[in-house]
Structure formats: structure tokens, C-alpha cells
C-alpha positions in Angstrom: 157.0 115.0 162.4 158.3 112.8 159.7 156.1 111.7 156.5 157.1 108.9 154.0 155.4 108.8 151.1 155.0 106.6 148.5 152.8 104.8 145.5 154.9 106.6 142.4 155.9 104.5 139.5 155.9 104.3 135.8 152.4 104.6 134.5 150.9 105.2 130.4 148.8 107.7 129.6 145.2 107.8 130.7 146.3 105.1 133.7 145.9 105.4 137.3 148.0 105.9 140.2 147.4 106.5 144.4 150.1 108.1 146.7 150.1 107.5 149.9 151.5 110.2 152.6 151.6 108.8 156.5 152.6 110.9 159.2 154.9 110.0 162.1 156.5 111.4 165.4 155.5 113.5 168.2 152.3 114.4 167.0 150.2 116.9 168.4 147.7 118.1 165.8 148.0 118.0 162.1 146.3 121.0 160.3 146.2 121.1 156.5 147.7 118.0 154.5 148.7 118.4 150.9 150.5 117.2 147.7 153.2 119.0 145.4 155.0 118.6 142.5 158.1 119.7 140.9 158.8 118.7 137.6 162.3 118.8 135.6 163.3 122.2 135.3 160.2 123.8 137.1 159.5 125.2 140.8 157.7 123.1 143.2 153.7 123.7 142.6 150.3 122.8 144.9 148.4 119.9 143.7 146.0 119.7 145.9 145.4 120.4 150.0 142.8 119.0 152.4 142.2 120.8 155.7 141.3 118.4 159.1 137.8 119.2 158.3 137.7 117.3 154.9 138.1 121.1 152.8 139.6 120.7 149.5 141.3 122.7 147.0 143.1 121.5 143.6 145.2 123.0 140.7 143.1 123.5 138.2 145.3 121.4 135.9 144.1 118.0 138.2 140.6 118.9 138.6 138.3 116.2 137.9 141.4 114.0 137.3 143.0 113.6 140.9 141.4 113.2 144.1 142.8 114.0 147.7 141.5 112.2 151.0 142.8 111.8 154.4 142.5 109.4 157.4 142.7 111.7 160.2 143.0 108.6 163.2 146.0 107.4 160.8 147.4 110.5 160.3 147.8 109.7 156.7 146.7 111.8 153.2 145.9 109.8 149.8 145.9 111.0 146.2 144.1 109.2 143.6 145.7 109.8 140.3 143.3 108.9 137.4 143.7 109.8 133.6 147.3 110.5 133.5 149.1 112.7 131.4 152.9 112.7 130.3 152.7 116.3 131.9 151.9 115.0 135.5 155.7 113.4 135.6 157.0 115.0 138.5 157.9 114.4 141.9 155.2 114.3 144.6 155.9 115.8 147.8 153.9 115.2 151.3 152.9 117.8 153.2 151.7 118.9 156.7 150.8 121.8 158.2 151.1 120.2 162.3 152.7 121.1 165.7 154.1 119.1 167.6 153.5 119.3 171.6 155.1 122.4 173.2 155.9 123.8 169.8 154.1 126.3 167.4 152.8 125.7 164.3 155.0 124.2 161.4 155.2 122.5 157.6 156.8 119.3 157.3 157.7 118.0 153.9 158.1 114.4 153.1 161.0 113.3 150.5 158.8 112.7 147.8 158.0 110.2 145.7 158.5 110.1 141.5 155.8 109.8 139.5 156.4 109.3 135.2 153.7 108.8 132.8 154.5 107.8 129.7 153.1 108.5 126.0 
């Protein structure tokens, strides 16, 4: 399974910005979908996760702010990045919980795409 992601740029405060995460390969069944983060100097951290089913979960520190959706028939995952904050500059990894046929369960991690906001 591969991902590519992409949409990150060079945004000001308070601006907008949507990733897009599509999946690829020998695809059986893709479970969960999510983004991460890792900023300068920090560990990697959940943003937000969407199960198959539409389920959601966020950090609190996007709540209200971001929004996750998914395309299931595409096999693809979106984040909608609105009022952005020089502390959301990180880089914004894809991922997917899937299996691919004949072969358990597995996360795949796109390479991730940079995201700086600006003050």
C-alpha cells in the first residue's frame, strides 16, 4: 500500500489549508485512516483518525479548527485545516490502518507533507 500525500504549503495565521492522503497498491480493505504531525524537535503526534464507518477522533489542540473526511470508493482521506496557528507547523503524515490480500493487518505511512504557518 503506498499513500502520497499532499496540499502543505506556507500559509499566515488564521488561513486555511486541505491535505489530501490517496491510497494505492494491492488493496484489500483499508481500516482506520488518519493524520500526524511531527514538529521540529518533537515526537510524531495524532491529529485526527476516521474509521471506514465515518468515526472521528481529534487532538484536542485541532478541535473545532480541522476537519477529517474520507472517500472510501477512492481510497483517499482529506484534512481541512482552518484558523491556522504558527504552532500547527509541522509535517503531516498519511496513514492507514489496511491489509492487503493474503496478508494480515498493517499501518502504512505516507512521506508526509510540510505544513508552516506563519505569524
Amino acid at each position: 500500500v503506498q499513500l502520497q500525500a499532499s496540499g502543505g504549503g506556507l500559509v499566515q495565521a488564521g488561513g486555511s489549508l486541505r491535505l489530501t492522503c490517496a491510497a494505492s497498491g494491492s488493496i484489500f480493505s483499508i481500516n482506520a485512516m488518519g493524520w500526524y504531525r511531527q514538529a521540529p524537535g518533537k515526537q510524531r503526534e495524532l491529529v485526527a483518525t476516521i474509521t471506514s464507518g465515518g468515526n472521528t477522533n481529534y487532538a484536542d489542540s485541532v478541535k473545532g479548527r480541522f476537519t477529517i473526511s474520507r472517500d472510501n470508493a477512492e481510497n483517499a482521506v482529506y484534512l481541512q485545516m482552518n484558523s491556522l496557528k504558527p504552532e500547527d507547523t509541522a509535517v503531516y503524515y498519511c496513514n492507514a490502518v489496511a491489509r492487503m490480500p493474503n496478508l494480515p493487518r498493517n499501518d502504512y505511512w505516507g512521506h508526509g507533507t510540510e505544513v508552516t504557518v506563519s505569524s
